[in-house]
Structures are given as C-alpha cells and as structure tokens.
C-alpha positions in Angstrom: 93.5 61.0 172.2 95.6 63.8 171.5 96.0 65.0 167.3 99.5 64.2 166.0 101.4 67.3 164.6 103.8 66.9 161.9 107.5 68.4 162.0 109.8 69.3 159.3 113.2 69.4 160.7 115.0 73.1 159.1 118.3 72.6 160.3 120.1 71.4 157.3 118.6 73.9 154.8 116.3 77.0 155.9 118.6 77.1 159.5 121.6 78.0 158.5 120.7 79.8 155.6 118.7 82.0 157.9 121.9 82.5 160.6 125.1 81.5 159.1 124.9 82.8 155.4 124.4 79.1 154.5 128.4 78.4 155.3 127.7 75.3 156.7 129.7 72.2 155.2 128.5 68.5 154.2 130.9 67.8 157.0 129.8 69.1 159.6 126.1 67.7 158.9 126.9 64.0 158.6 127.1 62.8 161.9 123.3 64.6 162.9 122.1 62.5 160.2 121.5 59.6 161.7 119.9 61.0 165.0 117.6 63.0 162.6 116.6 60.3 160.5 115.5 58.3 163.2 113.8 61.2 165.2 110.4 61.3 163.7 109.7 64.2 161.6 107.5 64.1 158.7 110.5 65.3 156.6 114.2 67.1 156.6 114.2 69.8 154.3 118.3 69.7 153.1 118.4 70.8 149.8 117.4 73.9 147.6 117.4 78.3 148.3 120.7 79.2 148.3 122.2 76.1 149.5 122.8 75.4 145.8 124.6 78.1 145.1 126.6 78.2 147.8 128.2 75.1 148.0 129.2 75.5 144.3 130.3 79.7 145.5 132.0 79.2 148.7 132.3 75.8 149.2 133.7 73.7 146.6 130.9 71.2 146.9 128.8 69.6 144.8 125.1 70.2 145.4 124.2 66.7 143.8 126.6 64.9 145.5 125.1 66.5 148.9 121.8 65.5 147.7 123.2 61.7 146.8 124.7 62.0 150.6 121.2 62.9 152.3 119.5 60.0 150.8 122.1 57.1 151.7 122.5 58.7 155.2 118.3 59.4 155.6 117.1 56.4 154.1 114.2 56.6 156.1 113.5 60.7 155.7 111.0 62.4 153.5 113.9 64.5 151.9 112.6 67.8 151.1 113.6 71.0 149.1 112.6 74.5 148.4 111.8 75.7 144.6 111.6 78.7 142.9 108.6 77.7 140.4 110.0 78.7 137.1 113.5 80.2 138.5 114.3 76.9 139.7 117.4 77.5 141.6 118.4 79.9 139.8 117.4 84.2 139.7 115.9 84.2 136.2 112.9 82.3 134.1 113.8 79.3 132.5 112.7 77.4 129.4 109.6 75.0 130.7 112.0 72.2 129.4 115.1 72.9 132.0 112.3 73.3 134.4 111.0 69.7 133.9 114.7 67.8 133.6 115.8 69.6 136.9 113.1 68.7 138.5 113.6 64.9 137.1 117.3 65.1 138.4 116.3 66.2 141.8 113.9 63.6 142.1 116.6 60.4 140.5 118.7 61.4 142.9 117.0 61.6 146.0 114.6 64.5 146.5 110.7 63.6 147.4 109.0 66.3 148.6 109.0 70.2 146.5 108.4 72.9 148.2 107.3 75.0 145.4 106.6 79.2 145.0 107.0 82.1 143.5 108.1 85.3 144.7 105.0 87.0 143.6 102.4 84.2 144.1 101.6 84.1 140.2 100.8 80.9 139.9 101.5 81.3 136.3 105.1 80.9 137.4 104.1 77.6 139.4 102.5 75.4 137.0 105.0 73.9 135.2 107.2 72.9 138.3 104.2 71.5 140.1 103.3 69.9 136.8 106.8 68.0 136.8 107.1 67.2 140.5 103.6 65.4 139.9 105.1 63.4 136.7 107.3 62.1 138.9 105.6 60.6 141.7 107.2 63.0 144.2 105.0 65.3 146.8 104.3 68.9 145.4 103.7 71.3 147.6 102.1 74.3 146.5 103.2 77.7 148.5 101.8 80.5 149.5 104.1 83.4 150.3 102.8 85.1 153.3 102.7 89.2 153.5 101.0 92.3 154.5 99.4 94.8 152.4 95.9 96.7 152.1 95.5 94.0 149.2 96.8 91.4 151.3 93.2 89.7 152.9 92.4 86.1 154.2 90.2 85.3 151.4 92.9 86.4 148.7 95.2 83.5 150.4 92.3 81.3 150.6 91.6 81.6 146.8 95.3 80.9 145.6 95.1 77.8 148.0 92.6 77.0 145.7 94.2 77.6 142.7 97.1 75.4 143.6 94.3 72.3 145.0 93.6 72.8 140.9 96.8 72.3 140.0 97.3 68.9 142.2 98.8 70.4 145.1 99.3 67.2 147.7 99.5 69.4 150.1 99.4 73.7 150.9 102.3 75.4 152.3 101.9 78.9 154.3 105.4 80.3 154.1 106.4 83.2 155.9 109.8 84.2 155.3 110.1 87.5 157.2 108.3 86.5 160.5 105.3 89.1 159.5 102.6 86.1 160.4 100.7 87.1 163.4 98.8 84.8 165.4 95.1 85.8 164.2 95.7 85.5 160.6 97.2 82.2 160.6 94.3 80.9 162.5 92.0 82.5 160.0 94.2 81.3 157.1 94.7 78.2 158.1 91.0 77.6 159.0 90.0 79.0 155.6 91.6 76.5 153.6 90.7 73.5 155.6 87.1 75.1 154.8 87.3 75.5 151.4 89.9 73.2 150.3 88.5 70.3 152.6 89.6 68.6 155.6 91.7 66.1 153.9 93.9 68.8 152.2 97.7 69.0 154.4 98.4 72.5 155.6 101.9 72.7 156.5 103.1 76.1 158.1 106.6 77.9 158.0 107.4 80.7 159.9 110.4 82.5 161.3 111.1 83.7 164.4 112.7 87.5 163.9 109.7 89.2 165.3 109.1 87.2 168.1 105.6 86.4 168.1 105.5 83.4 165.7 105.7 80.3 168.0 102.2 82.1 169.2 101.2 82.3 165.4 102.3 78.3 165.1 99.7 77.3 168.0 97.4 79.3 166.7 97.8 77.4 163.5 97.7 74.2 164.3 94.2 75.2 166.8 92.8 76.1 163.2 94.1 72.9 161.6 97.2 72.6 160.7 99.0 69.7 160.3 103.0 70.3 159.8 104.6 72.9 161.1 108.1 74.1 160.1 111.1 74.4 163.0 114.9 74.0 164.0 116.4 72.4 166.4 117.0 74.7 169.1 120.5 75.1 168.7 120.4 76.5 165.9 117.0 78.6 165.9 115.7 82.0 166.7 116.9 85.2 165.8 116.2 85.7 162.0 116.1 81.9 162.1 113.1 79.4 163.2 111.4 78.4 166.5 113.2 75.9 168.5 112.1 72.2 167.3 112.2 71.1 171.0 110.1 74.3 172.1 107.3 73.3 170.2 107.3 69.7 171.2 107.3 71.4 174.8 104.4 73.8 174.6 102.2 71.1 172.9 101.8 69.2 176.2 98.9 69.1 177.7 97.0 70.9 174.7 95.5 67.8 173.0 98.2 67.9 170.2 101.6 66.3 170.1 104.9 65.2 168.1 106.0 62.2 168.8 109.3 63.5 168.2 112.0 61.2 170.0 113.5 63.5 172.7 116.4 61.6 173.1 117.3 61.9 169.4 116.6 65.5 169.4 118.9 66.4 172.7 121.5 64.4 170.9 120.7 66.5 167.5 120.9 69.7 169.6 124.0 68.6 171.0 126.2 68.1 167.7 125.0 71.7 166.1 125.7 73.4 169.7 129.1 72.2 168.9 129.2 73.1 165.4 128.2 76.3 165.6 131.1 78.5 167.0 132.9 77.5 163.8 130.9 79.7 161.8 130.7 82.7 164.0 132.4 85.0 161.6 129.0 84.6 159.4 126.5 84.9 162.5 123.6 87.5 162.0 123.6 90.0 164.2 120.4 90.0 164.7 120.0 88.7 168.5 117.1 89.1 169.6 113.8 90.5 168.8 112.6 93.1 165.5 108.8 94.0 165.4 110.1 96.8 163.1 110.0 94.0 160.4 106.2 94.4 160.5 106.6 97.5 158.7 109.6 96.9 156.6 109.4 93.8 155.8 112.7 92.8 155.2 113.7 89.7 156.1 116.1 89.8 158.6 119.6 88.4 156.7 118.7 91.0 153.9 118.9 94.1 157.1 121.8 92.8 158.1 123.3 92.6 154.6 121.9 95.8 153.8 123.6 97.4 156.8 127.0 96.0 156.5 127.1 97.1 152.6 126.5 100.4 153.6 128.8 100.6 156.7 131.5 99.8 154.2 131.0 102.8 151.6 130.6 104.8 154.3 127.0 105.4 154.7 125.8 103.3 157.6 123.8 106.3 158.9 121.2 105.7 156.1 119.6 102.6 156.9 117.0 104.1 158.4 116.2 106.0 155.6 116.7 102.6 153.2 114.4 100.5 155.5 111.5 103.7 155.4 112.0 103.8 151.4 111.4 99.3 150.9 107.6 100.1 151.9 107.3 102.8 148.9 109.0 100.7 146.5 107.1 98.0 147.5 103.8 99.8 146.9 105.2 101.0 143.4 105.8 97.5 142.0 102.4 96.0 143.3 103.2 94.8 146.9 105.0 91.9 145.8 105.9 89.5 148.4 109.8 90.5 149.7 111.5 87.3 149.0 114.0 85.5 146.8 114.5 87.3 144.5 111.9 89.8 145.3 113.3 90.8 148.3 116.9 91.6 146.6 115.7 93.6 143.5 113.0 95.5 145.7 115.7 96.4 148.4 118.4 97.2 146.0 115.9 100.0 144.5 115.2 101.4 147.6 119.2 101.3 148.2 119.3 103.9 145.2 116.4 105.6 145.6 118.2 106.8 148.7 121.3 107.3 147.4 121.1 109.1 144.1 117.3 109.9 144.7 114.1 108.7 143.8 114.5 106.6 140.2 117.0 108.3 139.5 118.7 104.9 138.8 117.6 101.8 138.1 118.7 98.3 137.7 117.6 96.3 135.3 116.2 93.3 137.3 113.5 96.5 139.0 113.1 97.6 135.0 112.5 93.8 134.9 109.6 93.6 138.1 108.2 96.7 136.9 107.5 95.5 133.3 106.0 92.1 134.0 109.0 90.0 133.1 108.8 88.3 136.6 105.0 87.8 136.6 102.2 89.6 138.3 101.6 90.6 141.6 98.8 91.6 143.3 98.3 95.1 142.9 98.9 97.4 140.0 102.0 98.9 139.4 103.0 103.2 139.7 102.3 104.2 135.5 104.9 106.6 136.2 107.5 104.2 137.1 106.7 101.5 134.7 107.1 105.0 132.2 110.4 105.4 133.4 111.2 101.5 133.5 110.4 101.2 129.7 112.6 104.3 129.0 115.6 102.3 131.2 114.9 99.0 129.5 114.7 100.4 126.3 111.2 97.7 126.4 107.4 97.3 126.6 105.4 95.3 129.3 104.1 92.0 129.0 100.8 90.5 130.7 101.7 86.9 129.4 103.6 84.5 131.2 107.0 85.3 131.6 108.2 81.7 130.5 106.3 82.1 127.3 108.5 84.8 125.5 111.5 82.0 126.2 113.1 79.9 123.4 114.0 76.3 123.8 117.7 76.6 125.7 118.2 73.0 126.5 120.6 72.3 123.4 122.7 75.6 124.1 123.0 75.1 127.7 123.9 71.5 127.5 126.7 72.4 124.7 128.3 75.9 126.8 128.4 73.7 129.8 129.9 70.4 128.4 132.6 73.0 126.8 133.6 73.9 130.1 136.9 72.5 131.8 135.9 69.9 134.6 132.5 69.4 133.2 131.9 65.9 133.8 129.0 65.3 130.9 126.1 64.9 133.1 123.1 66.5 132.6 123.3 67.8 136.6 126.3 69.5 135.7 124.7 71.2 132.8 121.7 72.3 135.3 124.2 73.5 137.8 125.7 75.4 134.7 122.0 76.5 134.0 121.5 77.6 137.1 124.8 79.3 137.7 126.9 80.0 134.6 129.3 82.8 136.1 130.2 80.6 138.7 130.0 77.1 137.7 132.9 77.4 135.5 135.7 78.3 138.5 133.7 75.2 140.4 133.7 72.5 137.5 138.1 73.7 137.4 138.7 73.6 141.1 135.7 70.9 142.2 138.8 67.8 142.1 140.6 69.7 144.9 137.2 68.7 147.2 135.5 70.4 149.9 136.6 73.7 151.3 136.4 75.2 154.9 135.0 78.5 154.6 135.7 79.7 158.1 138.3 81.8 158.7 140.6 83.0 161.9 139.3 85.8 163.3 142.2 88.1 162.1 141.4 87.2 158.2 137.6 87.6 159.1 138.4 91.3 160.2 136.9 94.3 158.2 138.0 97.4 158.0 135.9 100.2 159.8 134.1 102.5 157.8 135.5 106.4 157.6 134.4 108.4 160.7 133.8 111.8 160.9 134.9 114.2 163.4 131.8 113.6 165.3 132.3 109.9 164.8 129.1 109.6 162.3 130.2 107.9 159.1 131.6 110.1 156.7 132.3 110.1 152.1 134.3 112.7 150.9 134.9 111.4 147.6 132.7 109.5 145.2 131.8 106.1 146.3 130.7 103.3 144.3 128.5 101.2 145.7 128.2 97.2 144.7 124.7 95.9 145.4 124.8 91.8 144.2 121.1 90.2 142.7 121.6 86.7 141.9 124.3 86.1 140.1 125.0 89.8 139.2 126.6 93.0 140.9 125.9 96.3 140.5 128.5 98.9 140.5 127.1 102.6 141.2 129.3 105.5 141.9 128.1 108.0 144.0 128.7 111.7 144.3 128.4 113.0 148.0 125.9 115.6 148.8 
C-alpha cells in the first residue's frame, strides 16, 4: 500500500510573496478558499513573513481580520503561519512578553500551526516562541534554515533538529528559502533526523524552485522519510516561487508514495489564480526561468531582482555582478549566517556598499548590529577586524548573551503609544500590529475605515523611468547619487560620489 505524503498548500502566503511582492488582496483569495479547504492538504499556510506588513503597507488591510477570514472560510484547514522566533513579525528583538501575547492572539483568532525560525538558527532566538505556541495547544514547528557553507554539514543540521525535539518541537521543518537544497543532502538530512530524532518525529520540507533542481531534492526527501512537503499550486509556482502542487501529485505515481489530494479541487484551484494572476503583473519577478548562480550567491531570488532594479534606478545597473560576487564575502565576515529575513536584507545591503563606496567603508547599523551579536549567533566566527570597525560605528561592545535578554519589559509603553494613536481601536492586536510596525501602523490605523485597496496599477502609472545611459548605452552617474537601501522598517539614504 503506497505511504501517504502530506502537502501544505503555499499559495496564499509563501506564493505570492515569492512572485508578486505579496500584492495579492483578501479579495482575490476568497473564492479558492473553499476548493482549498476541501482539497486535502495537511495545512494552508496564509498568514505571517511579509504578508503582515504588507497588507497594513500597501493594502489597507487588516492582517487580523484576514486571519479571522481564513478560519470562517477553512473551517476544516490546519491554518498555518511563518514566525520569526523572537522578531515575531517584525525586524527587531522583542521583549519575551510581546512575544508570548502575539503568539496568544494569533492562536484566539485562528492560527494552529507555527512555523517557527530564526534567521541564524540560534535557537536561543527560538525558545520563547516555541515555548508560547506549546502553551497554547497549537502545533510548533521548529525550523531549520537550510544553507551552504564549509561549516554547513549534515550532522550540524541533525544536532539542531535535536535541539528543537528538546524544546517540544511537534514536528521539524527543513526550510530552504533560496532553492540551494540539492537532492543528496536532503536525503541525508532528512534520513538523519528520522535516525536520531526517531521515526515518529514529522519532517516537513520547504523548498523553492529558483534553481531548478528542487522537485528532484523533494523526492529525494520524501525516499529518506519525509512526511510533508511544501508546494503551490501550479499556477502560481516556479520561478523564484515553489514547485507546482499538481507536479508533485503527478510524479508520485507509481513510486509507492501518494497525496490524496482531490484533483478536481486542485484543477479548479489552479483555475481561479490562473485568472488572478495577470492583475498583478506590474509586481511579477523577472526571474523566468532557471538560476543555478544562486548556488553561489545565495540570494534568494526576489532579493536579485530587488537588488537590480535599485541599482538600475541610481544609475548603476552594471554592478550587480560585482554586488552578487561581494554577498559571499560578507557572508563569510559575519559567520555564514543563513541569507533570509532579515539576514538576507542587512547582509545584501553591506555588500551593496561595500561596492559602492568600498569595502566598510560604510556601514549600517543593522550589519553594526549582526556583527556585534545583537541578532544572535551564527555558526562561524565573525572577521575581528570587522566587528573592530563595527564597535567603532556603533559606538558599542558585543554581547554573547541572548539578544532578548538586554531587553526591558515594553508591553506597557507599546500598549499606551499605540492606543494614543488616531484609529486605534483598543485591542491588544492593534497594539501588536503597532509593535510590530510603528512607522507604518499609524497612516493604517487613520486611513483603515476607507477599507481595502487595489494595489494594481495601469500600466502607464506602473511605468519607470529608464536609468541614464551613456554614450555607449552602459548606465551612466555624473553627479552624486544617493542611494536608498530599505531593512525592515527603515531606509537608508547614502550619497555617492562617482569614481
């Protein structure tokens, strides 16, 4: 009798996110909810990354009332959601209080399963989430964030599996966000923790799809194991996105493995978001097809594409190549952290200057920040040199103890800035979304009575302007240039001098 494998369905969280800068309205989501519901995954993931932030950014939408929406339209779902450990969904530490009430808040109104990681796999930074998810009831997953580094082995990944079975992991997630997972490791991986974290132990596996051999890596993985596997339906899918939901129901047969994913539902699913789709085109990736080139980067692929369009527009398209050849030798620097939220932004930003105005020559302070211990440990030591010339920029010292512990109770202030706030409508999910967000909440708690809005645009407003050419046509500054690079909820304005 063939083994059942699991799905979680991405295409109302991680899909979008990955292919349409996370645009995508309540709107047009509703009427797939049904057909997914009833499809047969093990769970929808809908909620959490940067959905949060953009529906109070872009579209005037409130992330707990899309939550609320989910669970009356899923009623039959494993809801699911991706955490940052202690940054929540937010791009900083917070107070191990905050951490506990937004994870009670996400679970009261609807959430039941947490994905939950940190950008550096400290699981320092993962305790006290996983703590709270257990408290209550809900399902917390404990993530490992997949890269590649000389430090990087299969038993390292195998030991922090172990460390979050300790901390009452229900199941072990192997995420990787950039597409680097190759087949062989994820077998190994994958086989290592059923060995040493027991049979019995769920291993649920995310990949992308931006280098093109990950559907490979997801067979491998479930050869060695696994039991849920992450995709999208195929209408929304590949690219820097996931593999196609259908696909892997496809390729299963005749294996001894299957689904049990309705087709019917998931042709009507495909369907809806083929139609959908075209609406958002002015916030497609451009990345078509295939990029092994991430192997050695490891830039995942929304942050090239973001990366290249911020330099097209001062001017200096022409050094990408250079940026993507610096993110290895930054990376290496601070410890060969992971590259993802918010890792991803404050290691790519560096390299982004070191290119610019030359090596450390500037620094913000969130790479001060990484460099210093203030955003936990990674796995490798960091350059003395640069961590010299990070104190000297953060006018600071580095810590070894847990970030979160050097943080003072912030419940009380939050709650009071927030409630002060025009349109602030005294619950304590509109103080966390203040929490999480405080430079923008305030413009959404004013305007959030005026309802959703349509972020797509006609394709004349859409337009922007070329960068300068040359008289060869290559991209040209003859003036200074200043440069914004956005972290989280802060941008970085750097003027530049031309060579």
């Amino acid at each position: 009798m063939p083994r059942t494998v699991e799905v979680t369905e991405l295409v109302l969280r991680d899909a979008h996110q990955s292919l349409l800068a996370t645009r995508m309205t309540l709107e047009d989501m509703i009427p797939a909810c049904e057909d997914i519901d009833k499809a047969g995954y093990w769970s929808v993931e809908c909620w959490g990354g940067a959905t949060y932030d953009s529906c109070i950014r872009f579209l005037n939408e409130d992330p707990w009332e899309r939550l609320r929406t989910f669970r009356k339209l899923m009623p039959n779902s494993r809801l699911q959601m991706l955490l940052r450990g202690q940054n929540l969904l937010g791009y900083r530490h917070y107070e191990d209080t905050v951490v506990d009430r937004f994870v009670d808040k996400s679970a009261e109104n609807g959430m039941d399963v947490f994905r939950v990681f940190d950008a550096l796999n400290d699981p320092r930074n993962l305790k006290r989430a996983m703590e709270a998810v257990k408290r209550t009831g809900k399902w917390a997953e404990g993530t490992i964030c997949y890269t590649t580094s000389p430090l990087h082995t299969v038993e390292k990944f195998v030991e922090l599996a172990q460390r979050l079975q300790e901390m009452g992991a229900a199941s072990i997630c192997l995420k990787d966000m950039a597409a680097l997972l190759r087949p062989e490791p994820a077998y190994q991986i994958v086989r290592g923790i059923k060995e040493k974290c027991g049979e019995a132990m769920p291993v649920h596996v995310h990949v992308h799809s931006t280098t093109g051999v990950t559907l490979v890596s997801l067979m491998k993985a479930i050869e060695a194991g696994a039991d849920i596997v992450d995709t999208s339906i195929s209408s929304l899918s590949l690219g820097p996105g996931h593999n196609p939901t259908e696909a892997l129901v496809e390729m299963l047969q005749g294996t001894g493995y299957e689904t049990k994913l309705d087709k019917d539902r998931l042709l009507k699913i495909k369907e809806h978001f083929a139609k959908v789709r075209p609406r958002y085109a002015e916030f497609e990736s451009k990345i078509y097809g295939v990029e092994t080139e991430i192997f050695d980067s490891q830039i995942p692929g929304g942050m090239i594409s973001n990366m290249e369009s911020q330099l097209r527009q001062q001017g200096a398209g022409d050094k990408l190549k250079e940026v993507l050849a610096e993110v290895p030798k930054v990376r290496k620097d601070a410890g060969y952290p992971p590259l993802v939220t918010p890792s991803s932004q404050i290691v790519g930003t560096q390299a982004v200057f070191n290119v610019l105005m030359g090596e450390y020559k500037a620094m913000t302070g969130e790479f001060a920040d990484l460099m210093l211990g203030y955003y936990g440990e990674a796995i490798g030591d960091r350059d003395p040199k640069v961590v010299e010339l990070a104190e000297k920029h953060a006018k600071k010292g580095p810590i070894s103890e847990r970030p979160a512990d050097l943080l003072k109770p912030e419940w009380e202030a939050l709650d009071a800035a927030a409630k002060a706030l025009k349109g602030h409508d005294g619950s304590p999910e509109d103080t966390l979304t203040y929490a999480m967000f405080p430079q923008v909440a305030p413009k959404f708690f004013a305007n959030r009575a005026e309802g959703p809005k349509d972020p797509c645009k006609s394709p004349a407003t859409a337009a922007k302007p070329a960068a300068a050419k040359g008289a060869d046509g290559s991209a040209s500054i003859t003036g200074p240039v200043t440069y914004d690079v956005s972290i989280g909820d802060k941008t970085h304005k750097v003027t530049v001098q031309p060579a």
